[in-house]
CHARMM internal coordinates of N, CA and C (Angstrom, degrees):
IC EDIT
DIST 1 N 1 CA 1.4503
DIST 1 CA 1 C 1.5278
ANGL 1 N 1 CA 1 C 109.06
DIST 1 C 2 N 1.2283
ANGL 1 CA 1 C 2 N 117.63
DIHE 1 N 1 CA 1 C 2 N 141.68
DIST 2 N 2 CA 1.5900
ANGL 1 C 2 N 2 CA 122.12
DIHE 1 CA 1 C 2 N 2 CA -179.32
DIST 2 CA 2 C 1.5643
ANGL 2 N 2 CA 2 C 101.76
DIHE 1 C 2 N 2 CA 2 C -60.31
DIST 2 C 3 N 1.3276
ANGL 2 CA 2 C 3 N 135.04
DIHE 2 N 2 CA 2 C 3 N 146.48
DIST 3 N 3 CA 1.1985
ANGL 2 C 3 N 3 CA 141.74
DIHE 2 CA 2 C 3 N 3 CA 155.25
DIST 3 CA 3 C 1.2663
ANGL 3 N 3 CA 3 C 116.69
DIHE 2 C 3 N 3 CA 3 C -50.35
DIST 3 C 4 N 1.4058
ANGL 3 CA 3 C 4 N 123.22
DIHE 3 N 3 CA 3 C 4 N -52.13
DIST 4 N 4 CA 1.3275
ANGL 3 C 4 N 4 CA 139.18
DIHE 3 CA 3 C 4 N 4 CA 175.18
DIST 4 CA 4 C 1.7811
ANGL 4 N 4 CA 4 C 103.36
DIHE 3 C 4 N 4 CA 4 C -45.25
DIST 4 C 5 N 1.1290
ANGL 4 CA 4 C 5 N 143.19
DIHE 4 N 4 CA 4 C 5 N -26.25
DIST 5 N 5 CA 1.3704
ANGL 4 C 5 N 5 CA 132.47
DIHE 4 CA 4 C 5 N 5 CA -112.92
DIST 5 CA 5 C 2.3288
ANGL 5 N 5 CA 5 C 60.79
DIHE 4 C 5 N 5 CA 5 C -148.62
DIST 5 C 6 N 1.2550
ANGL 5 CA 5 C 6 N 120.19
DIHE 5 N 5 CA 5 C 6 N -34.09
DIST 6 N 6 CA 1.3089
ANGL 5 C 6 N 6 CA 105.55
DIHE 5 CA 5 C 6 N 6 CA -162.04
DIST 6 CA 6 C 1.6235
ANGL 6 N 6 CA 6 C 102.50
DIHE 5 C 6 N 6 CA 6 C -100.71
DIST 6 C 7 N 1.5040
ANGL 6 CA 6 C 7 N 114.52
DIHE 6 N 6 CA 6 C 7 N -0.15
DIST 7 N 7 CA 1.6349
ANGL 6 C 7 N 7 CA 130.71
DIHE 6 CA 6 C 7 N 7 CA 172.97
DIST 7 CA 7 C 1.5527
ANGL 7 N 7 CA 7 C 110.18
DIHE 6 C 7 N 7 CA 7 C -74.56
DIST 7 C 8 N 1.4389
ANGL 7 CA 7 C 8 N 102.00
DIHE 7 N 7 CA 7 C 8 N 135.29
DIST 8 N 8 CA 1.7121
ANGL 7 C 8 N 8 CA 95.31
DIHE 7 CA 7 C 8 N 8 CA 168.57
DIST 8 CA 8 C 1.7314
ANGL 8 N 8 CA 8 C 112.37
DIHE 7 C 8 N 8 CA 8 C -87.71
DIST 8 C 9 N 1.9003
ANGL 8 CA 8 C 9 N 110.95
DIHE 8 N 8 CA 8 C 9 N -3.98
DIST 9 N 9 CA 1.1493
ANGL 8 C 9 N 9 CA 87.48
DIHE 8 CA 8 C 9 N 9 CA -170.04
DIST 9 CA 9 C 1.3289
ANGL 9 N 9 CA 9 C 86.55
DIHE 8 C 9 N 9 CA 9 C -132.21
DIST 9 C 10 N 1.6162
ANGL 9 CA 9 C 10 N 124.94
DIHE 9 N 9 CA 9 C 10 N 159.51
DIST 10 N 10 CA 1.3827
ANGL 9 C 10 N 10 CA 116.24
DIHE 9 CA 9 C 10 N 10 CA 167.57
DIST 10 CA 10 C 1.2432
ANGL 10 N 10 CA 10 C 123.75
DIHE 9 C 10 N 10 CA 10 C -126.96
DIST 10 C 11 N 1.4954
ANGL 10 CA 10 C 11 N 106.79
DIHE 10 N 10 CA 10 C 11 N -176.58
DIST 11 N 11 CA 1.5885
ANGL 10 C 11 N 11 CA 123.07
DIHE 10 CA 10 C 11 N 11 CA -156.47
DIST 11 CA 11 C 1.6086
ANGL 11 N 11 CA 11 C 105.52
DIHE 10 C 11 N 11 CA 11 C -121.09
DIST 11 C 12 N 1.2423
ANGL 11 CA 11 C 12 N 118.56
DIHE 11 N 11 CA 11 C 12 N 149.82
DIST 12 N 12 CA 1.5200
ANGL 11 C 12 N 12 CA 124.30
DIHE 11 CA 11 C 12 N 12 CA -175.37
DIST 12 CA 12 C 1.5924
ANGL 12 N 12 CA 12 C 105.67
DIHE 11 C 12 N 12 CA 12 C -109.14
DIST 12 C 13 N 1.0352
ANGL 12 CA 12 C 13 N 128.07
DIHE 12 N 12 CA 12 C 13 N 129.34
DIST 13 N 13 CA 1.3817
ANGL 12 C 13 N 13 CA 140.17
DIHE 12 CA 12 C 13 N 13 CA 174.02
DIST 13 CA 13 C 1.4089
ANGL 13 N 13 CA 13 C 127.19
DIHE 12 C 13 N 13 CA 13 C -79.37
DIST 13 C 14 N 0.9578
ANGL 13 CA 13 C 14 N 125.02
DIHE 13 N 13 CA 13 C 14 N 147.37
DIST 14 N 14 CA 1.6216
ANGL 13 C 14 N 14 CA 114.26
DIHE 13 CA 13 C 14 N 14 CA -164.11
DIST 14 CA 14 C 1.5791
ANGL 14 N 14 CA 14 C 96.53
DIHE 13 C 14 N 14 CA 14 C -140.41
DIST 14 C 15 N 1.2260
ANGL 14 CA 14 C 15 N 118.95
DIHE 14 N 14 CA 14 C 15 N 162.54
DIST 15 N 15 CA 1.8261
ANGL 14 C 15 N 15 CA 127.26
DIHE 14 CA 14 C 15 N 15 CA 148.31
DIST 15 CA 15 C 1.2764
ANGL 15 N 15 CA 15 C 110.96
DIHE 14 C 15 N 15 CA 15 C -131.64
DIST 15 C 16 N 1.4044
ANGL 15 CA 15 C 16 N 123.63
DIHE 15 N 15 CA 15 C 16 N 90.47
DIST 16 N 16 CA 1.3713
ANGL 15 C 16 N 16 CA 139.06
DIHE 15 CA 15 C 16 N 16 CA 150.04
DIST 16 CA 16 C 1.5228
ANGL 16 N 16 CA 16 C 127.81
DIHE 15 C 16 N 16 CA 16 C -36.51
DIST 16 C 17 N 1.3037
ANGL 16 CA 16 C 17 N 129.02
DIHE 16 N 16 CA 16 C 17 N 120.08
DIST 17 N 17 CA 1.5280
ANGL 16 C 17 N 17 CA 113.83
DIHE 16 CA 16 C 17 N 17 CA -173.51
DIST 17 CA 17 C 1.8373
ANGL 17 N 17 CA 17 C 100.30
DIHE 16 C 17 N 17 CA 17 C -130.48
DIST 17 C 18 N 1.6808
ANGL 17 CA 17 C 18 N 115.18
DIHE 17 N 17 CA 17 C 18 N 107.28
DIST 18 N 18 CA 1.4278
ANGL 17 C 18 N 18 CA 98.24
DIHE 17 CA 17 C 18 N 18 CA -177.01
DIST 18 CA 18 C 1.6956
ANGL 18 N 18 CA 18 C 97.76
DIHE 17 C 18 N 18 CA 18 C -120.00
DIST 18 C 19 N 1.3133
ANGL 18 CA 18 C 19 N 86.07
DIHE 18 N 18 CA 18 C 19 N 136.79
DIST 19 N 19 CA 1.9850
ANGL 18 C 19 N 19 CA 91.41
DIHE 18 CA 18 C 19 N 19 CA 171.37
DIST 19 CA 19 C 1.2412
ANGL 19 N 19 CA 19 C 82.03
DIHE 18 C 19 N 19 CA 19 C -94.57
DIST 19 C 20 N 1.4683
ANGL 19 CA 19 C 20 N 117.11
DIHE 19 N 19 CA 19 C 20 N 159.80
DIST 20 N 20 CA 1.3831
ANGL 19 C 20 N 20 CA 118.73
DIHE 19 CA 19 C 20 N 20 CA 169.75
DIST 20 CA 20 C 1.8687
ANGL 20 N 20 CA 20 C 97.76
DIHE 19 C 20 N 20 CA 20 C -166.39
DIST 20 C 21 N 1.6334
ANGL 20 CA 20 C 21 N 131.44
DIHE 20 N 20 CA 20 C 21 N -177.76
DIST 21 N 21 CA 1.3004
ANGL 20 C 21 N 21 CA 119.10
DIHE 20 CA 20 C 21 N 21 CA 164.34
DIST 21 CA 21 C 1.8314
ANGL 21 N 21 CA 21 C 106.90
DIHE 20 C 21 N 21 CA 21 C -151.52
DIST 21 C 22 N 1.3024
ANGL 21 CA 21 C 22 N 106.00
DIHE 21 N 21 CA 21 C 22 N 122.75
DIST 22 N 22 CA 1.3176
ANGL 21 C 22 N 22 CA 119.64
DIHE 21 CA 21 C 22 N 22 CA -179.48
DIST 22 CA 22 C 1.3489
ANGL 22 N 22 CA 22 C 117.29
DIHE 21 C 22 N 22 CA 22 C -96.25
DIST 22 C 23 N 1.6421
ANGL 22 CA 22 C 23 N 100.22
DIHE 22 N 22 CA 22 C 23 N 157.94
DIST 23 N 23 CA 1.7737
ANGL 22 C 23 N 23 CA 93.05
DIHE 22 CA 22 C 23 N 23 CA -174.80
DIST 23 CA 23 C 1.7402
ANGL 23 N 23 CA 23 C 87.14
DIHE 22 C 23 N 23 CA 23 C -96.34
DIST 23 C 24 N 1.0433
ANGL 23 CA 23 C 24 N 116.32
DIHE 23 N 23 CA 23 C 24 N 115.89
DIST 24 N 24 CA 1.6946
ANGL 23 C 24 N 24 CA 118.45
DIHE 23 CA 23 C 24 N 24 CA 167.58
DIST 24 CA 24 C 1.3221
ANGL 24 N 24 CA 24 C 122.57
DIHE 23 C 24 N 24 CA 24 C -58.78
DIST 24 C 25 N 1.1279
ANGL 24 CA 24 C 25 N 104.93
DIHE 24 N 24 CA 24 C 25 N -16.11
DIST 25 N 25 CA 1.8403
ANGL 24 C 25 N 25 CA 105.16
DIHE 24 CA 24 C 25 N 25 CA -174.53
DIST 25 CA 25 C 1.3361
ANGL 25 N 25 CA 25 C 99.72
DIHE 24 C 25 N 25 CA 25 C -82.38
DIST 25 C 26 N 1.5254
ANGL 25 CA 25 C 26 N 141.18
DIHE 25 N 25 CA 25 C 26 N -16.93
DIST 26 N 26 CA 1.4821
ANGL 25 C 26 N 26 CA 131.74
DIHE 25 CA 25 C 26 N 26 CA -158.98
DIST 26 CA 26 C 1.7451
ANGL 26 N 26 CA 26 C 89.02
DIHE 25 C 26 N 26 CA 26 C -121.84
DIST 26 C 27 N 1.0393
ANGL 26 CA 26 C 27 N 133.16
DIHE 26 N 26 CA 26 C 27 N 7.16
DIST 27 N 27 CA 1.3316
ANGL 26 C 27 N 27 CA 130.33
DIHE 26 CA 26 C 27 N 27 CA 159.32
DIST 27 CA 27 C 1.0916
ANGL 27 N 27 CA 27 C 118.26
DIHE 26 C 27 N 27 CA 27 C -172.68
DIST 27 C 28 N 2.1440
ANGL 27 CA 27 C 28 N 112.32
DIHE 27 N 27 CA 27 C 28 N 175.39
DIST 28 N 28 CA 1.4592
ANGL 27 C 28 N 28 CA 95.73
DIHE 27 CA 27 C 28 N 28 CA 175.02
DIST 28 CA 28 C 1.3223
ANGL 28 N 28 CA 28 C 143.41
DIHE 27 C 28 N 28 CA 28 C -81.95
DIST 28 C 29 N 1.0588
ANGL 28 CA 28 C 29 N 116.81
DIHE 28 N 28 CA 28 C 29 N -147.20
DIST 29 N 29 CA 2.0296
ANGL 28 C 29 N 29 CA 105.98
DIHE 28 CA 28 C 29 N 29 CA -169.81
DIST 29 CA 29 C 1.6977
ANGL 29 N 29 CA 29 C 83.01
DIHE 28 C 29 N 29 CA 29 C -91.44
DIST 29 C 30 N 1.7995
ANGL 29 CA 29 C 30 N 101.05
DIHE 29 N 29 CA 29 C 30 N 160.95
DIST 30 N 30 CA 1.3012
ANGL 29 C 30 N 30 CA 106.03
DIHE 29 CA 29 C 30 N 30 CA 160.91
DIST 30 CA 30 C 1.6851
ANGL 30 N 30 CA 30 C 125.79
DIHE 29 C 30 N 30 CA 30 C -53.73
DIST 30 C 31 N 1.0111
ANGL 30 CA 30 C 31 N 111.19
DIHE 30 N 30 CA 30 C 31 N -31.11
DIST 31 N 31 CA 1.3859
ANGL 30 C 31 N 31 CA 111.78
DIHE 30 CA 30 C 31 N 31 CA -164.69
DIST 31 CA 31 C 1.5864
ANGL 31 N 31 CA 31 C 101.20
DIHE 30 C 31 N 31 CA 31 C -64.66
DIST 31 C 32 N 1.5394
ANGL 31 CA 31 C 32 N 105.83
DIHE 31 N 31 CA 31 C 32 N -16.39
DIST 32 N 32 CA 1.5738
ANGL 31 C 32 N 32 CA 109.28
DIHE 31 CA 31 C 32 N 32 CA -173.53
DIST 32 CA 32 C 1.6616
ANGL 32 N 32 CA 32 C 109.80
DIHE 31 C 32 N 32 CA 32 C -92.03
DIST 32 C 33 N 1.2147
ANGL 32 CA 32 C 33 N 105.45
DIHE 32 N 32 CA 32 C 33 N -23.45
DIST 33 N 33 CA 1.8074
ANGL 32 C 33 N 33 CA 117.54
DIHE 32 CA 32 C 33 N 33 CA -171.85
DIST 33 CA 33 C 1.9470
ANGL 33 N 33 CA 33 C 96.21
DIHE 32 C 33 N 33 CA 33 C -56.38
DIST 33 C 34 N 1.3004
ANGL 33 CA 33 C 34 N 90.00
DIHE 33 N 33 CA 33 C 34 N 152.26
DIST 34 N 34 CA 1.7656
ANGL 33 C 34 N 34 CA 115.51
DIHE 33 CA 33 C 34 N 34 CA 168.15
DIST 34 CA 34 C 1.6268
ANGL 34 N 34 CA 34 C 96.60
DIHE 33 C 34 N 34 CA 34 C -86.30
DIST 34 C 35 N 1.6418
ANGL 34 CA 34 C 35 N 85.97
DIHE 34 N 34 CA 34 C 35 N 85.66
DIST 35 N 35 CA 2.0959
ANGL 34 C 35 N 35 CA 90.00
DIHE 34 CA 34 C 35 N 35 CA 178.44
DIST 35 CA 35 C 2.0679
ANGL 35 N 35 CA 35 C 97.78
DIHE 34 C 35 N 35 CA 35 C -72.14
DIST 35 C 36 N 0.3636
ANGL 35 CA 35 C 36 N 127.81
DIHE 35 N 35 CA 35 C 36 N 7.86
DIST 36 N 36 CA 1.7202
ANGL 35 C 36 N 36 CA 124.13
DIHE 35 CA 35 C 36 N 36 CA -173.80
DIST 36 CA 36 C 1.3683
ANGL 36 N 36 CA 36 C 101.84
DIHE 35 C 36 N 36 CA 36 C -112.07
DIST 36 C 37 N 1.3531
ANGL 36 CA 36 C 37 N 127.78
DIHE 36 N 36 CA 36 C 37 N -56.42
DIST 37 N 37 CA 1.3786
ANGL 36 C 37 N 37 CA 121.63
DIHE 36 CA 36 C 37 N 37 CA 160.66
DIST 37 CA 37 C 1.4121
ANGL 37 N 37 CA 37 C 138.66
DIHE 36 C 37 N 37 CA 37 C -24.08
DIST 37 C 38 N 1.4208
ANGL 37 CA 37 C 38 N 94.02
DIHE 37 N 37 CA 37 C 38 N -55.81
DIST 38 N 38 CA 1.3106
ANGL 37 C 38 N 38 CA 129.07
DIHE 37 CA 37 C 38 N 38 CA -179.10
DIST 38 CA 38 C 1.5910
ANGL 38 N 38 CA 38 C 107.93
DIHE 37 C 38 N 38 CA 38 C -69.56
DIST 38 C 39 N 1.2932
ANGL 38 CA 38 C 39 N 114.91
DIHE 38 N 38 CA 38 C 39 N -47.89
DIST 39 N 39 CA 1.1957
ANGL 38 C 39 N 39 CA 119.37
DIHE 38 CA 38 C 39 N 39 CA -156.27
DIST 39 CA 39 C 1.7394
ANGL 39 N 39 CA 39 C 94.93
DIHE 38 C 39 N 39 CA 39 C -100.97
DIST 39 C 40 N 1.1826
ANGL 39 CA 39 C 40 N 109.87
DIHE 39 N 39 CA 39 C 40 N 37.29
DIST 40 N 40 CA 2.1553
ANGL 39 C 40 N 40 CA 114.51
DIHE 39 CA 39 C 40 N 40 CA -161.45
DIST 40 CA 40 C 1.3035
ANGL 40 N 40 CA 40 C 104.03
DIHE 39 C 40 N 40 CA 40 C 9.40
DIST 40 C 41 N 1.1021
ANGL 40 CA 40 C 41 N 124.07
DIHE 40 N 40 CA 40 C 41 N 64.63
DIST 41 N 41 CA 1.7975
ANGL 40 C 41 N 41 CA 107.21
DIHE 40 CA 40 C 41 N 41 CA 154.01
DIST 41 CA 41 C 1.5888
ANGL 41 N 41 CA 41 C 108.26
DIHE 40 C 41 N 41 CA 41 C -99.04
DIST 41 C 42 N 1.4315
ANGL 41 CA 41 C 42 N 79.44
DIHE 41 N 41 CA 41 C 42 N 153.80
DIST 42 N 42 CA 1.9044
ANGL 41 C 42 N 42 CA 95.89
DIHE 41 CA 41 C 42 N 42 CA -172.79
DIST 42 CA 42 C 1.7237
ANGL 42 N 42 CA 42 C 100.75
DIHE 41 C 42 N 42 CA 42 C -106.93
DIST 42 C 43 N 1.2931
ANGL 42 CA 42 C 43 N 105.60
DIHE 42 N 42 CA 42 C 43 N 119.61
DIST 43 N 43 CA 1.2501
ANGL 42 C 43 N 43 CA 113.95
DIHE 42 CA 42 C 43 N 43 CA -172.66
DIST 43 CA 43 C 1.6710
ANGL 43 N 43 CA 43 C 112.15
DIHE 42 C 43 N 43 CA 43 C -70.21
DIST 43 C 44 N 0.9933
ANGL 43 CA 43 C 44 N 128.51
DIHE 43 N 43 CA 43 C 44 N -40.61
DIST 44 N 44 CA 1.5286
ANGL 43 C 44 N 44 CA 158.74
DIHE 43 CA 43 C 44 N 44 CA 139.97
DIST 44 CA 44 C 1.6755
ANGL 44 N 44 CA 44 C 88.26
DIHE 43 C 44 N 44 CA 44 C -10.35
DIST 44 C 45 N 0.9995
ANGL 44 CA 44 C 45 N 130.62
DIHE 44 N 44 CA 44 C 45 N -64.95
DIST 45 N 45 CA 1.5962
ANGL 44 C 45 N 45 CA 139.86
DIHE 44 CA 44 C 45 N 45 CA -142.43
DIST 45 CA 45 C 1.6048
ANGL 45 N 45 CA 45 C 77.52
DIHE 44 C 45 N 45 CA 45 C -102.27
DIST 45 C 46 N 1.2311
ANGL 45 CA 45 C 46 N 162.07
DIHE 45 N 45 CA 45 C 46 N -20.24
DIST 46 N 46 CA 1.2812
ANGL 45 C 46 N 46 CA 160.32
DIHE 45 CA 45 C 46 N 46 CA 150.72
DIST 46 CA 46 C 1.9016
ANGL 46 N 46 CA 46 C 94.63
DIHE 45 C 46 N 46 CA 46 C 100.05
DIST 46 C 47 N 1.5805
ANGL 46 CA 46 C 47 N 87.50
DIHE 46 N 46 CA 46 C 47 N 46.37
DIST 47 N 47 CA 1.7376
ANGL 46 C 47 N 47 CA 95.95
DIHE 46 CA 46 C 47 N 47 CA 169.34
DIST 47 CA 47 C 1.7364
ANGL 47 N 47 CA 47 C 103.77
DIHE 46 C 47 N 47 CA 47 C -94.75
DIST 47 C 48 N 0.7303
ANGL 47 CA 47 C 48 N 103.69
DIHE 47 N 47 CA 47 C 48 N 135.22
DIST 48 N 48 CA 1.6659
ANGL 47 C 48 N 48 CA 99.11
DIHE 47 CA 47 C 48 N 48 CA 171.45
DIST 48 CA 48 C 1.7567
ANGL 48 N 48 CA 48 C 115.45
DIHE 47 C 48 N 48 CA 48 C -175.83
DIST 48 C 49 N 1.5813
ANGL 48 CA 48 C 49 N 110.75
DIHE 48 N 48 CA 48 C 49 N 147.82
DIST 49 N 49 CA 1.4472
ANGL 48 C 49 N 49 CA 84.53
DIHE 48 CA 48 C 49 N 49 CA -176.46
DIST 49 CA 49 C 1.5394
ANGL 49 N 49 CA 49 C 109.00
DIHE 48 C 49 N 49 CA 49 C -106.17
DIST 49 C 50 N 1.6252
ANGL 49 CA 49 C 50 N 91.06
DIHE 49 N 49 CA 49 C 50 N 128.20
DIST 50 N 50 CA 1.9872
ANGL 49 C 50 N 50 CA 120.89
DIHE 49 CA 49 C 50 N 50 CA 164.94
DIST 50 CA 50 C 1.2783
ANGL 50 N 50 CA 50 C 108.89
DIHE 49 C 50 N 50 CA 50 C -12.74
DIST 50 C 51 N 1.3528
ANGL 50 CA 50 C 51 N 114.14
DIHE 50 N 50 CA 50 C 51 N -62.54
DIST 51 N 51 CA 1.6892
ANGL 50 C 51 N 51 CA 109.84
DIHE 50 CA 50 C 51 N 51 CA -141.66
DIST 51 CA 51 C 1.2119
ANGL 51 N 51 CA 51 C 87.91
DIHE 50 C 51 N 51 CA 51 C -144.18
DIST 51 C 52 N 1.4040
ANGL 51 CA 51 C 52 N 138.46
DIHE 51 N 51 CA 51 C 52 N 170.62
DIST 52 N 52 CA 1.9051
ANGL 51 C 52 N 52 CA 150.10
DIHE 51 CA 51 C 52 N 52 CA 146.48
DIST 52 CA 52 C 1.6742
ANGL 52 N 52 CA 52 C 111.88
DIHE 51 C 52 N 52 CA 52 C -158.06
DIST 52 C 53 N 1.4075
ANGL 52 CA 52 C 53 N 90.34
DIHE 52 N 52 CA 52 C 53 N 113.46
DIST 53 N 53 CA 1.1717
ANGL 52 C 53 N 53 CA 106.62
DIHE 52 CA 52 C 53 N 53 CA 177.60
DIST 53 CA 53 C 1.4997
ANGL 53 N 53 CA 53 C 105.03
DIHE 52 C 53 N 53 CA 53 C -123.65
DIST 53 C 54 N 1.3604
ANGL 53 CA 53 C 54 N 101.09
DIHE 53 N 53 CA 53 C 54 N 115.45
DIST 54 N 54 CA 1.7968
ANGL 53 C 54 N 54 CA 106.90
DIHE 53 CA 53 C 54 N 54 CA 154.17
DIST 54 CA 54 C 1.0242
ANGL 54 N 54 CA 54 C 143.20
DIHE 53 C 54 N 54 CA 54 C -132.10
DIST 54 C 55 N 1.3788
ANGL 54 CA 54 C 55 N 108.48
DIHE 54 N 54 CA 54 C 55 N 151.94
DIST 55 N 55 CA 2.0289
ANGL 54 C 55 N 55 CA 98.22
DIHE 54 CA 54 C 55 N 55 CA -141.55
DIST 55 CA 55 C 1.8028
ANGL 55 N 55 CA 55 C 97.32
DIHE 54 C 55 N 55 CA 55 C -123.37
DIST 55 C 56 N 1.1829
ANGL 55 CA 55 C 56 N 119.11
DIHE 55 N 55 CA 55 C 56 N 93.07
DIST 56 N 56 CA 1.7345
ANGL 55 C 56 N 56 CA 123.22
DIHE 55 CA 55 C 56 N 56 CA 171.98
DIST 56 CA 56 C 1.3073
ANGL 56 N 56 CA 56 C 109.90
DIHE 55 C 56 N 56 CA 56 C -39.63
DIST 56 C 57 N 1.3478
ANGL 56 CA 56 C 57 N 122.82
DIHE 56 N 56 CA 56 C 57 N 94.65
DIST 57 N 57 CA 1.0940
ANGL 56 C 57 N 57 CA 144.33
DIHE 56 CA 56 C 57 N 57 CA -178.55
DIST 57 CA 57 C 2.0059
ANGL 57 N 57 CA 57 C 99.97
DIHE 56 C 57 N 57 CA 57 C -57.32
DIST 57 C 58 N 1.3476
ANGL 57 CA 57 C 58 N 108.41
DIHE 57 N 57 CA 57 C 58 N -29.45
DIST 58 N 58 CA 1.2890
ANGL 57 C 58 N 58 CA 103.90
DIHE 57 CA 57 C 58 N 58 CA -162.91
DIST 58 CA 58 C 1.9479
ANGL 58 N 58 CA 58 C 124.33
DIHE 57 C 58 N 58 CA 58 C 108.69
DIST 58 C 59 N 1.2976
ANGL 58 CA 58 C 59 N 126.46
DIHE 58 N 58 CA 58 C 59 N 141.96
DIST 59 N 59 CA 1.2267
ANGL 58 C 59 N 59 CA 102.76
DIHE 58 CA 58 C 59 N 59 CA 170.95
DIST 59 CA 59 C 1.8600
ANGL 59 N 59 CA 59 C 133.66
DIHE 58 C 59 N 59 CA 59 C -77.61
DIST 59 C 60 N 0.9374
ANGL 59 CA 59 C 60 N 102.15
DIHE 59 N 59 CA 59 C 60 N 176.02
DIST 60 N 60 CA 1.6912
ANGL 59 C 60 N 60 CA 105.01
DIHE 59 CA 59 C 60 N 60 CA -158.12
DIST 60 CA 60 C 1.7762
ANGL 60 N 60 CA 60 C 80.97
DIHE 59 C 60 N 60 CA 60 C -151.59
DIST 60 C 61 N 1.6904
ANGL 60 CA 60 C 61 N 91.07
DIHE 60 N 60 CA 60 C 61 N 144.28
DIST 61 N 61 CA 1.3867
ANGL 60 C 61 N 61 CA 110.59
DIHE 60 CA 60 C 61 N 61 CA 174.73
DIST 61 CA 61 C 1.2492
ANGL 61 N 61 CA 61 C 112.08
DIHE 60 C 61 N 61 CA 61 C -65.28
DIST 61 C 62 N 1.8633
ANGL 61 CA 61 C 62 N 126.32
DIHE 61 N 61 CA 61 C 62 N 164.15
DIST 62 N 62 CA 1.0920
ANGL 61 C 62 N 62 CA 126.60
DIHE 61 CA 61 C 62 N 62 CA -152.75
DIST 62 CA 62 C 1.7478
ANGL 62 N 62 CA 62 C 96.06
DIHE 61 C 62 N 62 CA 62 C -144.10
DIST 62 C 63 N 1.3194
ANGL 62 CA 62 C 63 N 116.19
DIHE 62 N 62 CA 62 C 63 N 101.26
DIST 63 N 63 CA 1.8840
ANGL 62 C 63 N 63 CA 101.02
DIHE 62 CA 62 C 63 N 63 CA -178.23
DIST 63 CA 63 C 1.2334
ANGL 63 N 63 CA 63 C 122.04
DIHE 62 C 63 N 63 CA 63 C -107.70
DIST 63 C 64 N 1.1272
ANGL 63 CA 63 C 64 N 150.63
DIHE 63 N 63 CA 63 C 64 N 142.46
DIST 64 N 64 CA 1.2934
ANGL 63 C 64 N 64 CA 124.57
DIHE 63 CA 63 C 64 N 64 CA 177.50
DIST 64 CA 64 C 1.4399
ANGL 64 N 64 CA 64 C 103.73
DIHE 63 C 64 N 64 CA 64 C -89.22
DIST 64 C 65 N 1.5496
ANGL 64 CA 64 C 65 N 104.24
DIHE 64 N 64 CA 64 C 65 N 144.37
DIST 65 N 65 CA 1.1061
ANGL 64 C 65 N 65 CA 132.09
DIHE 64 CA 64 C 65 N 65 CA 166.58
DIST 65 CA 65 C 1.3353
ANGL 65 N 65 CA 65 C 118.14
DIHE 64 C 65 N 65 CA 65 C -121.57
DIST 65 C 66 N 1.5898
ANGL 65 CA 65 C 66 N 114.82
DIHE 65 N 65 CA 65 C 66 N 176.58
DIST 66 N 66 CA 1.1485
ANGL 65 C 66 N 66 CA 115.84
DIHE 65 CA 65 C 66 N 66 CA -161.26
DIST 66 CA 66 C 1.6082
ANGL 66 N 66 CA 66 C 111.52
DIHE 65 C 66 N 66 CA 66 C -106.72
DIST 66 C 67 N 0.9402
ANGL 66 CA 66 C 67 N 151.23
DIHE 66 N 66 CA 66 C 67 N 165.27
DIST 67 N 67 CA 1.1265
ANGL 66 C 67 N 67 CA 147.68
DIHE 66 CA 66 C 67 N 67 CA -119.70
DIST 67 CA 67 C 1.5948
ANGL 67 N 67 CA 67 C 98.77
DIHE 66 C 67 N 67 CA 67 C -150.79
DIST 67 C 68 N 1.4665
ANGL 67 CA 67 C 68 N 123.58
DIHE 67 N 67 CA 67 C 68 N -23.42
DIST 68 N 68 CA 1.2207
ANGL 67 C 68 N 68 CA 131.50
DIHE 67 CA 67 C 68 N 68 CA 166.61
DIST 68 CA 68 C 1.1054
ANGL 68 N 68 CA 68 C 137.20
DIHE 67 C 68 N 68 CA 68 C -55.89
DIST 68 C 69 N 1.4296
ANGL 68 CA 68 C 69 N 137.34
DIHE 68 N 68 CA 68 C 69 N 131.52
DIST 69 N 69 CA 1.5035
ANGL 68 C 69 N 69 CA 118.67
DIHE 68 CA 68 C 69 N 69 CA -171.62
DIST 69 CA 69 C 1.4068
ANGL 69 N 69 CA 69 C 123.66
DIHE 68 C 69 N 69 CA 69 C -77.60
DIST 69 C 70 N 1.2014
ANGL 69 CA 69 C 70 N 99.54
DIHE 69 N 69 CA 69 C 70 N 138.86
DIST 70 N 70 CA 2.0028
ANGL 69 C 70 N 70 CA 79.72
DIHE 69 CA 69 C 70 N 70 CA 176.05
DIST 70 CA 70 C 1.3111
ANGL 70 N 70 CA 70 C 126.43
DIHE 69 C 70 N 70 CA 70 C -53.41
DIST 70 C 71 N 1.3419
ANGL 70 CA 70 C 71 N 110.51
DIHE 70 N 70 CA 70 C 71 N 146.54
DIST 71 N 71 CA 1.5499
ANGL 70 C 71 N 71 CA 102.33
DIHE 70 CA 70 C 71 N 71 CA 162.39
DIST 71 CA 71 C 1.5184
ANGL 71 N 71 CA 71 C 135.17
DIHE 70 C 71 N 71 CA 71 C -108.74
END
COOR INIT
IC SEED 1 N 1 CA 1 C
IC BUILD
């Protein structure tokens, strides 16, 4: 029997999609991060995440820019 189906209370499902770019040398890869931590789910509350897939896009140049708004 589904768990879901044996809960009196329920949970909403989501699919999150983040591009994002880390400096790897000052920590570890995502695939290593506490995604539940991060993301506060309460396991208790039967929050938790389903699936994690992450896909190394590869590196990409890095420039500095300025941080100022245009005017």
């Amino acid at each position: 029997m589904d768990s879901q189906l044996q809960s009196s209370t329920k949970v909403a499902r989501y699919r999150v999609t983040i591009d994002f770019t880390v400096d790897n040398t000052n920590c570890n890869t995502p695939s290593n991060w506490n995604w539940n931590k991060l993301l506060e789910l309460s396991d208790k509350n039967g929050e938790r995440v389903k699936s994690l897939y992450v896909e190394n896009l590869g590196e990409i140049a890095n420039t500095k820019c300025s941080t100022k708004e245009a005017i």
